[in-house]
DSSP file (Angstrom, degrees, kcal/mol; ACC not computed):
  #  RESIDUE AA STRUCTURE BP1 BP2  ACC     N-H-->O    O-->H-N    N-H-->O    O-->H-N    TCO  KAPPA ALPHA  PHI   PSI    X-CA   Y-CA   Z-CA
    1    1 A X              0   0    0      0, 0.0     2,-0.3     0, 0.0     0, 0.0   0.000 360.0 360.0 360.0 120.6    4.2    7.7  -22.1
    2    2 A X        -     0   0    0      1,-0.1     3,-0.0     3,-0.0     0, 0.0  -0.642 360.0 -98.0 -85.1 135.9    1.9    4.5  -22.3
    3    3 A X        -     0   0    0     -2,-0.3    -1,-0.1     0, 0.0     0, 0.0  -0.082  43.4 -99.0 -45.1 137.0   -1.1    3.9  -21.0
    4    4 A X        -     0   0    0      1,-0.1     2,-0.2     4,-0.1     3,-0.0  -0.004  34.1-132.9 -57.9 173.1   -1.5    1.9  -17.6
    5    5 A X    >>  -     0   0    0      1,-0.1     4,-3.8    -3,-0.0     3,-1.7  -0.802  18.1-116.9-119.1 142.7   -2.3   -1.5  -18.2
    6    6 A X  H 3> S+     0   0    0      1,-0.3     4,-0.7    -2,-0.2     5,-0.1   0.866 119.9  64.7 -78.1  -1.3   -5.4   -2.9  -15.9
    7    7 A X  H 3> S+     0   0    0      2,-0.1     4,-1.1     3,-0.1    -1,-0.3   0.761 106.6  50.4 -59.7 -18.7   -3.3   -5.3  -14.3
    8    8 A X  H <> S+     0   0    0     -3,-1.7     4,-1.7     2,-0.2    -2,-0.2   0.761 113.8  42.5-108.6 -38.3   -1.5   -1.6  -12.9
    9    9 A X  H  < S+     0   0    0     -4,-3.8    -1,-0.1     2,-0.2    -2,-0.1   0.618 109.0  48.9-105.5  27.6   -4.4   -0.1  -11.9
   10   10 A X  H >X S+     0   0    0     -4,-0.7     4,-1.5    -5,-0.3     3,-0.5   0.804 116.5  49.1 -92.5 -39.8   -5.8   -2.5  -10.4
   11   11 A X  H >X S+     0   0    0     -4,-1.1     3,-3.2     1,-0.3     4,-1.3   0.957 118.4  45.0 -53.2 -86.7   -2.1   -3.1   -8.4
   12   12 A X  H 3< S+     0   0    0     -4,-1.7     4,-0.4     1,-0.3    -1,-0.3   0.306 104.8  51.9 -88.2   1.1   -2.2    0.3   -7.8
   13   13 A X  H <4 S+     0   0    0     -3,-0.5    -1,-0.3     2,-0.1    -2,-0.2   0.598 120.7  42.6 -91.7 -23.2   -5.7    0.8   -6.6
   14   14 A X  H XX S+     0   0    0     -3,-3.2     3,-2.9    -4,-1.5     4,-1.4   0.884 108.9  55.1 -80.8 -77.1   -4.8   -2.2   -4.1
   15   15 A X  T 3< S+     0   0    0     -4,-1.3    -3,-0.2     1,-0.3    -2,-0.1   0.553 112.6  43.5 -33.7 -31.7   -1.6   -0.9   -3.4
   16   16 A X  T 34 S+     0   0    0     -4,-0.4     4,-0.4    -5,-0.3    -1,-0.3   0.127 111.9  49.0 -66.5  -9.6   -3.4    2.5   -2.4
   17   17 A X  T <> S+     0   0    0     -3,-2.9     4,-1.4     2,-0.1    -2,-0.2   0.474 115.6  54.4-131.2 -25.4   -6.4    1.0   -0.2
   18   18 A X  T  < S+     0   0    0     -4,-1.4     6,-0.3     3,-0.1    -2,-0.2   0.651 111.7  37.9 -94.4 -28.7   -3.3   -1.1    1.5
   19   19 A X  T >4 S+     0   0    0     -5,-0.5     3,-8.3     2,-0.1     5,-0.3   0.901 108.0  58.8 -82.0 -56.0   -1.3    1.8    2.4
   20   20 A X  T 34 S+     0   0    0     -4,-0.4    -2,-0.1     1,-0.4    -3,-0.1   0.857 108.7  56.0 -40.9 -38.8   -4.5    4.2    3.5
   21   21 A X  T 3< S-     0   0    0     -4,-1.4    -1,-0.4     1,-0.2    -3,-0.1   0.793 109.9-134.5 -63.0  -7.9   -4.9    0.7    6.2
   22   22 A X    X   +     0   0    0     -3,-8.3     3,-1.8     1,-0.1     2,-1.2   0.482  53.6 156.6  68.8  -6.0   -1.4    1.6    7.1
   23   23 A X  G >   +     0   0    0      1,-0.3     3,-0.9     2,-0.2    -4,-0.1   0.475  58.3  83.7 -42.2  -3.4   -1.0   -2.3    6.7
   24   24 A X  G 3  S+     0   0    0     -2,-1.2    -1,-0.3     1,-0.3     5,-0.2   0.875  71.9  70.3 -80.4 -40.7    2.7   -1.0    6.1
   25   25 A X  G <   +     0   0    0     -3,-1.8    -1,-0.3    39,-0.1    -2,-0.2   0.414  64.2 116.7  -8.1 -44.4    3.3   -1.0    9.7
   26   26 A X  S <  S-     0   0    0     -3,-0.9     3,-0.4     1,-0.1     2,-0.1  -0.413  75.8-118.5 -53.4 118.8    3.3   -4.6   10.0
   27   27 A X  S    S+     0   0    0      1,-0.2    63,-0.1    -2,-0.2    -1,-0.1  -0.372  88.5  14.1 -92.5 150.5    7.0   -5.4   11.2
   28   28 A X  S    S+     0   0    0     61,-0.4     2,-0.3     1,-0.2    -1,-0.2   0.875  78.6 175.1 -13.0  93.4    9.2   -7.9    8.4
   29   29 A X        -     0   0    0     -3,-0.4     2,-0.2    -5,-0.2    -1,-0.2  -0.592  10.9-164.1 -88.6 132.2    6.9   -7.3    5.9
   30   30 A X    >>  -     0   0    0     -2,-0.3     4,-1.7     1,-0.0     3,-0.6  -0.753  32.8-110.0-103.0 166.7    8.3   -9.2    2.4
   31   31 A X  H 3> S+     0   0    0      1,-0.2     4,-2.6    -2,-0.2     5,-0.3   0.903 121.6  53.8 -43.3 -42.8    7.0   -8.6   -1.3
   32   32 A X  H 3> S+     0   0    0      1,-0.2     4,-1.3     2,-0.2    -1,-0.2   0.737 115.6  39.7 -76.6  -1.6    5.4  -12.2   -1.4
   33   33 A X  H <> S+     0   0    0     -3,-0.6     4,-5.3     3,-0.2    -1,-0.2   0.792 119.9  45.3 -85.8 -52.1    3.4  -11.2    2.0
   34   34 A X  H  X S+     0   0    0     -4,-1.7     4,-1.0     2,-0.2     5,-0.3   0.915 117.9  49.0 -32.4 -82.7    2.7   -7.5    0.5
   35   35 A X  H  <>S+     0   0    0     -4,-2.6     5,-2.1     1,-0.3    -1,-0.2   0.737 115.6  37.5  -2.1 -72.9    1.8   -9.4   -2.8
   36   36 A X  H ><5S+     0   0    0     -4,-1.3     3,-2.4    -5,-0.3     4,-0.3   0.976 107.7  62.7 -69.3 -42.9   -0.6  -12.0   -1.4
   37   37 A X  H 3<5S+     0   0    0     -4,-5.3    -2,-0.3     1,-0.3    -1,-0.2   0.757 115.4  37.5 -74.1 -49.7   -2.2   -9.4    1.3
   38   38 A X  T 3<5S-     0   0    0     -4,-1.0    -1,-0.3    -3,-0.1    -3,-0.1  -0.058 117.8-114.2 -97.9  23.1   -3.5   -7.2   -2.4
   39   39 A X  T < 5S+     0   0    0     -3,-2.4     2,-0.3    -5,-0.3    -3,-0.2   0.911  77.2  97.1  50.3  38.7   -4.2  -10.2   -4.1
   40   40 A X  S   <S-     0   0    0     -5,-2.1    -1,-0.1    -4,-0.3     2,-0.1  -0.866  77.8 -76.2-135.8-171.6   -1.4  -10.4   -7.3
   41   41 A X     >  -     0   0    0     -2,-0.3     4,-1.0     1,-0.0    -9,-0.0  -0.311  37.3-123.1 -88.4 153.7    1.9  -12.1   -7.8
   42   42 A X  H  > S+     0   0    0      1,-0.2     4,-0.7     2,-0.2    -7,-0.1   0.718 110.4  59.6 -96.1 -10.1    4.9  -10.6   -6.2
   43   43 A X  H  > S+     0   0    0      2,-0.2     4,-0.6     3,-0.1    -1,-0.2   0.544 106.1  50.7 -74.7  -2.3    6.7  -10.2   -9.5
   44   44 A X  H  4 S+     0   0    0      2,-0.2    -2,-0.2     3,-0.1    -1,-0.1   0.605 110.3  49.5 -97.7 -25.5    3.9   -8.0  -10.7
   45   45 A X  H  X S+     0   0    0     -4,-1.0     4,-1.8     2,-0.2    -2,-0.2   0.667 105.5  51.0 -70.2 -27.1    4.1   -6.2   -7.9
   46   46 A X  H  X S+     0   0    0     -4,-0.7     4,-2.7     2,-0.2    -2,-0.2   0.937 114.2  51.0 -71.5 -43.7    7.9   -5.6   -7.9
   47   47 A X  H  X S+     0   0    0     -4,-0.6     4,-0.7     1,-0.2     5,-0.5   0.513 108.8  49.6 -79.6 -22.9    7.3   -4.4  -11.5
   48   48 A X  H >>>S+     0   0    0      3,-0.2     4,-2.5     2,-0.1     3,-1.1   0.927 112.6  45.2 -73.6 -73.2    4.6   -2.2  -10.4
   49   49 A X  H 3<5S+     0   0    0     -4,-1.8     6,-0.8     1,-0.3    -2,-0.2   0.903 119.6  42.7 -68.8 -48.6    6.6   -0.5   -7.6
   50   50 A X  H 3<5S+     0   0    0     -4,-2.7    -1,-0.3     4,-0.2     4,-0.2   0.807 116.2  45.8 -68.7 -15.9    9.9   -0.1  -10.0
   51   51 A X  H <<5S+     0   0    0     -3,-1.1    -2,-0.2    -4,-0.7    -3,-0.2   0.882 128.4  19.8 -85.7 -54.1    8.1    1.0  -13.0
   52   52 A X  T  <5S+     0   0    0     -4,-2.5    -3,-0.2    -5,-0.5    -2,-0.1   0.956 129.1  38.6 -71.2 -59.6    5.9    3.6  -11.3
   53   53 A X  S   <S-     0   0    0     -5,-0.8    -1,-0.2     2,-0.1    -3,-0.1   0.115  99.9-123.7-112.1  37.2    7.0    4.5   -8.4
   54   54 A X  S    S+     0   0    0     -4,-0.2    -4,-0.2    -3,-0.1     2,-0.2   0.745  75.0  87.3  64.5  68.7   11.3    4.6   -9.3
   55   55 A X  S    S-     0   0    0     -6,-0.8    -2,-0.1     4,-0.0    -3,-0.1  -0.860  79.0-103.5-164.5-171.1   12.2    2.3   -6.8
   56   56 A X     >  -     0   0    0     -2,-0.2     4,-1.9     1,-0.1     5,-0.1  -0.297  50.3-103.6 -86.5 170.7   12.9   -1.3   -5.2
   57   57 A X  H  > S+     0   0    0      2,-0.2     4,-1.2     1,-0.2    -1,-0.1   0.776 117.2  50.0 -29.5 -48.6   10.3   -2.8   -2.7
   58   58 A X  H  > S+     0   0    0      2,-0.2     4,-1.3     1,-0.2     5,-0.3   0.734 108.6  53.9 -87.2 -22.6   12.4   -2.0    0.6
   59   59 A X  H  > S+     0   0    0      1,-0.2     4,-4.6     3,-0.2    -1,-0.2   0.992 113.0  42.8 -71.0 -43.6   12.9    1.4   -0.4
   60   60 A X  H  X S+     0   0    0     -4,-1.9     4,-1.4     2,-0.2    -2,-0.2   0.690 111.2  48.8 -38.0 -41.4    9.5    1.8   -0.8
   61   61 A X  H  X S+     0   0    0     -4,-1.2     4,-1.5     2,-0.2    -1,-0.2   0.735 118.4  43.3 -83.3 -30.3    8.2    0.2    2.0
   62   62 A X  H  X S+     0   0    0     -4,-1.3     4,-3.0    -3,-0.2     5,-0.3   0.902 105.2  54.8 -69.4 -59.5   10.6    2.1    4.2
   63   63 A X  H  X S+     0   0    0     -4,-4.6     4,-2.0    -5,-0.3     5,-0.4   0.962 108.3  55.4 -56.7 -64.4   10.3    5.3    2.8
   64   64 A X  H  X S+     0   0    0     -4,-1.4     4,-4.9     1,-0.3     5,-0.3   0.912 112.4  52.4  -4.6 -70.1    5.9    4.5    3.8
   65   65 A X  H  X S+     0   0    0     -4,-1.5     4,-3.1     1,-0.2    -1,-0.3   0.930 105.6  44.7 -50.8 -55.1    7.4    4.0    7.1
   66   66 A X  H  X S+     0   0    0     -4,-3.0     4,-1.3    -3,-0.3    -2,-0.2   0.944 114.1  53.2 -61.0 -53.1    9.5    7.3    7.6
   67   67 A X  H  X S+     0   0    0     -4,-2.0     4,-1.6    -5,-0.3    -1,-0.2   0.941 107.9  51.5 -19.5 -71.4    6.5    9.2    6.3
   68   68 A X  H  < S+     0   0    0     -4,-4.9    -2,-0.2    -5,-0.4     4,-0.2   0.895 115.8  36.8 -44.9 -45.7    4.4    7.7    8.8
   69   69 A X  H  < S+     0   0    0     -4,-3.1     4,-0.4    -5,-0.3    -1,-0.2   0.630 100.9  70.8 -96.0   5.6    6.4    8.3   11.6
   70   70 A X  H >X S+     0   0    0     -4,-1.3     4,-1.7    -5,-0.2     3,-1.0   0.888 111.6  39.7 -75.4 -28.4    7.6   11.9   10.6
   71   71 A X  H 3X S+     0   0    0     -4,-1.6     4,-0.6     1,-0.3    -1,-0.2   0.569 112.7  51.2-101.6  13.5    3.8   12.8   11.3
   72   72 A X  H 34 S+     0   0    0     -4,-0.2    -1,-0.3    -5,-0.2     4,-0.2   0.489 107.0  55.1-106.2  -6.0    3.6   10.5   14.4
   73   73 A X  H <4 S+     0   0    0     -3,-1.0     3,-0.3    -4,-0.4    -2,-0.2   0.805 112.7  47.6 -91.5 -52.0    7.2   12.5   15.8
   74   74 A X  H  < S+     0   0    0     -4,-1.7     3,-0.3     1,-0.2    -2,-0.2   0.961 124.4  30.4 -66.2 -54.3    5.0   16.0   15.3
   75   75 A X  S  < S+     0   0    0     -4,-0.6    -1,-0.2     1,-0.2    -2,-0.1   0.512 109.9  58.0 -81.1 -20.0    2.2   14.7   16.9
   76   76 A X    >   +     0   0    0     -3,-0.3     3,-2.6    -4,-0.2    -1,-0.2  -0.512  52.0 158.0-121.7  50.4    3.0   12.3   19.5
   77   77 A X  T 3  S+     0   0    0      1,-0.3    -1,-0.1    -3,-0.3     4,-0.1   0.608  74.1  57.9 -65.5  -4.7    5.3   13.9   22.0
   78   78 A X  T 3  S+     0   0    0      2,-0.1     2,-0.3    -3,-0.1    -1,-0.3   0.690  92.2  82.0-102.3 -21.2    4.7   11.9   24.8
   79   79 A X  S <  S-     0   0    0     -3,-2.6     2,-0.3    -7,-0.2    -3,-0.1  -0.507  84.7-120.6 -81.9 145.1    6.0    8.4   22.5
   80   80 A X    >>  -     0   0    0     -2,-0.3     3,-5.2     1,-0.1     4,-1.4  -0.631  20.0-110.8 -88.2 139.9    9.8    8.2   22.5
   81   81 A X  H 3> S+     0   0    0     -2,-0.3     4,-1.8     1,-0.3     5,-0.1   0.802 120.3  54.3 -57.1 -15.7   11.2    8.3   19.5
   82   82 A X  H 3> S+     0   0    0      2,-0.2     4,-1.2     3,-0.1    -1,-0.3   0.564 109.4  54.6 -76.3  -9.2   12.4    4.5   19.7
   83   83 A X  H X4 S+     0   0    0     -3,-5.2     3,-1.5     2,-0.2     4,-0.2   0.925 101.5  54.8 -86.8 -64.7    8.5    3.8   20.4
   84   84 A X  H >X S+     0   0    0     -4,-1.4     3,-3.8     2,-0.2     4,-1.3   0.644 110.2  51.5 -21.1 -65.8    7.5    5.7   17.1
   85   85 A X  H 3<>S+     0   0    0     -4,-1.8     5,-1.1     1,-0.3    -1,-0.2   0.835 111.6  44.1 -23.0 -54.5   10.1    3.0   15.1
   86   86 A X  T X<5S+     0   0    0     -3,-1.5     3,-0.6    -4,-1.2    -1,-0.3   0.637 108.1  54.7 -93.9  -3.6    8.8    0.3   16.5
   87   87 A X  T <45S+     0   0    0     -3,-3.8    -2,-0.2     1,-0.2    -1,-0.2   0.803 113.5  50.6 -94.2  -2.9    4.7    1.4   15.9
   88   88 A X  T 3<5S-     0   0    0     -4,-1.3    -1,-0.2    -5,-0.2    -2,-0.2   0.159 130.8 -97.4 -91.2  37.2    5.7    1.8   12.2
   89   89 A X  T < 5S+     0   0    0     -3,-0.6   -61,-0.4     1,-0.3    -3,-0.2  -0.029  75.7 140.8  83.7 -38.6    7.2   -1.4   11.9
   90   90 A X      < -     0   0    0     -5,-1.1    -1,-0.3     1,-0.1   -63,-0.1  -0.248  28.1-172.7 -43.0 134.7   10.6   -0.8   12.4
   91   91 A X  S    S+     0   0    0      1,-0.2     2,-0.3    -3,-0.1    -1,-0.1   0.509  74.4  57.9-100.4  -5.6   12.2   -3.7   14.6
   92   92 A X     >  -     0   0    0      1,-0.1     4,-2.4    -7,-0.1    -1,-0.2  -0.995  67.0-153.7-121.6 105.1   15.6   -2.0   15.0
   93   93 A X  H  > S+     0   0    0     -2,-0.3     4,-2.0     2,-0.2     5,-0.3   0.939 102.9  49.0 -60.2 -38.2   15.8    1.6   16.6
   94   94 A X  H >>>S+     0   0    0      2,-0.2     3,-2.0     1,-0.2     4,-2.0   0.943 111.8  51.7 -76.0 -72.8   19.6    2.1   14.3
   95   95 A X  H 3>5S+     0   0    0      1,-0.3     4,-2.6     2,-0.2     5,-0.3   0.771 105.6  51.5 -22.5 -58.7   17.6    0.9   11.3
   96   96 A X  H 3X5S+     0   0    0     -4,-2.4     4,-1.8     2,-0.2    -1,-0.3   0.801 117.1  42.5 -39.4 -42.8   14.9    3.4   11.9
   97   97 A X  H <X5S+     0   0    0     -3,-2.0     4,-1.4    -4,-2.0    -1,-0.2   0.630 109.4  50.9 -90.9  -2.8   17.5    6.0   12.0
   98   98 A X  H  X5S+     0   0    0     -4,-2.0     4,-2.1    -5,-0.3    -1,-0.2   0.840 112.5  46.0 -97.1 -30.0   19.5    5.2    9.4
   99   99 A X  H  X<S+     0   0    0     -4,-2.6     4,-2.8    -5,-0.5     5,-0.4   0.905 115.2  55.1 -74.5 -38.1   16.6    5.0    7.0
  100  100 A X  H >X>S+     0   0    0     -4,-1.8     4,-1.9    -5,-0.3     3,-1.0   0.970 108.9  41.7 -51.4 -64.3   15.3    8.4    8.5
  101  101 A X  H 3X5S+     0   0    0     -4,-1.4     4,-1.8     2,-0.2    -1,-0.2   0.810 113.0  55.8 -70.3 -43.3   18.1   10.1    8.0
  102  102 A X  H 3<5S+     0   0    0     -4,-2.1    -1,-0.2     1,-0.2    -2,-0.2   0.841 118.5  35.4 -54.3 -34.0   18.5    8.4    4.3
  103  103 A X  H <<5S+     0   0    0     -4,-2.8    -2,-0.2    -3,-1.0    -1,-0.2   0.751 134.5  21.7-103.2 -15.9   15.0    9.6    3.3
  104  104 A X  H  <5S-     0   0    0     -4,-1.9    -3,-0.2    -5,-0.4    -2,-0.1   0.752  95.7-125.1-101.9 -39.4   14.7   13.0    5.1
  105  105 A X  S  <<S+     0   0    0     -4,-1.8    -4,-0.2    -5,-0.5    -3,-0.1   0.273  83.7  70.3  68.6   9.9   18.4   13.9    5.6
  106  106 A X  S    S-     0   0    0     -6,-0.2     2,-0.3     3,-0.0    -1,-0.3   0.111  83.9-102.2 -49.6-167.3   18.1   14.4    9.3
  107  107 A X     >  -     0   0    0     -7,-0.1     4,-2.5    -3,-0.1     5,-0.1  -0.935  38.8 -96.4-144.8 162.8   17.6   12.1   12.3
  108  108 A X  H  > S+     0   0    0     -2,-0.3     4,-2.5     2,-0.2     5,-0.3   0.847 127.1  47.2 -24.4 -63.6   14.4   11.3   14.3
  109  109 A X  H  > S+     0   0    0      2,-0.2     4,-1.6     3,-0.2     5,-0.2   0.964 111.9  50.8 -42.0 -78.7   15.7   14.0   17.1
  110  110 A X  H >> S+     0   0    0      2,-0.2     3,-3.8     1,-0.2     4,-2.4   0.833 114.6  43.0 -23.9 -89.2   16.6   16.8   14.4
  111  111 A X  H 3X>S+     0   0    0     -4,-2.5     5,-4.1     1,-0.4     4,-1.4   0.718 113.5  44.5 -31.9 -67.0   13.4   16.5   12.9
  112  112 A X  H 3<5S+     0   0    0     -4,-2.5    -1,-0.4     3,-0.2    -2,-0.2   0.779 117.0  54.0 -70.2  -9.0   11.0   16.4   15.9
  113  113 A X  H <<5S+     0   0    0     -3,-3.8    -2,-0.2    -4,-1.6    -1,-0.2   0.933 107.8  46.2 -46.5 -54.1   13.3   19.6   17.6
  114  114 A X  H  <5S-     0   0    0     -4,-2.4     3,-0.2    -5,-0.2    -2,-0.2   0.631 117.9-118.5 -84.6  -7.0   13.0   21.7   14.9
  115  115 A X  T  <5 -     0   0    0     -4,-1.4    -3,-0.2     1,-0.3    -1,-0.1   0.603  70.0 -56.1 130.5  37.7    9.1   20.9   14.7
  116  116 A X  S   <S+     0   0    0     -5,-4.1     2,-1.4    -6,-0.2    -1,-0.3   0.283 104.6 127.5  96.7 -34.3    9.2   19.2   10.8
  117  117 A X              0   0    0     -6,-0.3    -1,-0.1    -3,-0.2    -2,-0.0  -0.239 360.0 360.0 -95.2  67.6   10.7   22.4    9.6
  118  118 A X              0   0    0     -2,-1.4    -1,-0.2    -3,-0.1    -7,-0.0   0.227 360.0 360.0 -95.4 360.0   14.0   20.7    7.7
């Protein structure tokens, strides 16, 4: 395994201080937005996110999202699940579900029924 480079942890020490804002939230969010918002290039950034963290931009940025709202489903009974979609960004409730269901292997429902326990 080679040592990080500091162009990668500096990406990734932005990339970290930019999720903890939740800036991920922000509804159709691209790389070059992502990119400029942590100050690099967005081909250094693609290359960050596929080399470290296995996977493309959208998965990434989705998967952030589904996270987010799996603990915003536990917590937040009184928001509808369509509301939860749309405060993590999501602009499409079937988008929201279809990426839930891709990264968890549930849906939105399941999940907040059975109290997380999946």
């Amino acid at each position: 395994k080679k040592k990080p480079s500091s162009i990668d942890e500096k990406i990734g020490n932005a990339v970290n201080q930019w999720i903890e804002q939740k800036k991920f939230c922000t509804p159709e969010l691209n790389i070059k937005e992502v990119a400029n918002e942590i100050g690099t290039n967005h081909n250094y950034l693609s290359q960050y996110i596929n080399n470290h963290l296995g996977m493309t931009f959208q998965v990434w940025l989705n998967t952030l999202r589904i996270e987010e709202s799996k603990v915003l489903l536990l917590s937040t009974e009184k928001k509808s699940i369509e509301q939860i979609a749309y405060v993590v960004g999501f602009t499409q409730l079937y988008n929201y579900s279809r990426w839930f269901k891709a990264v968890t292997g549930t849906t939105p429902f399941q999940y907040r029924k059975q109290g997380g326990n999946i």
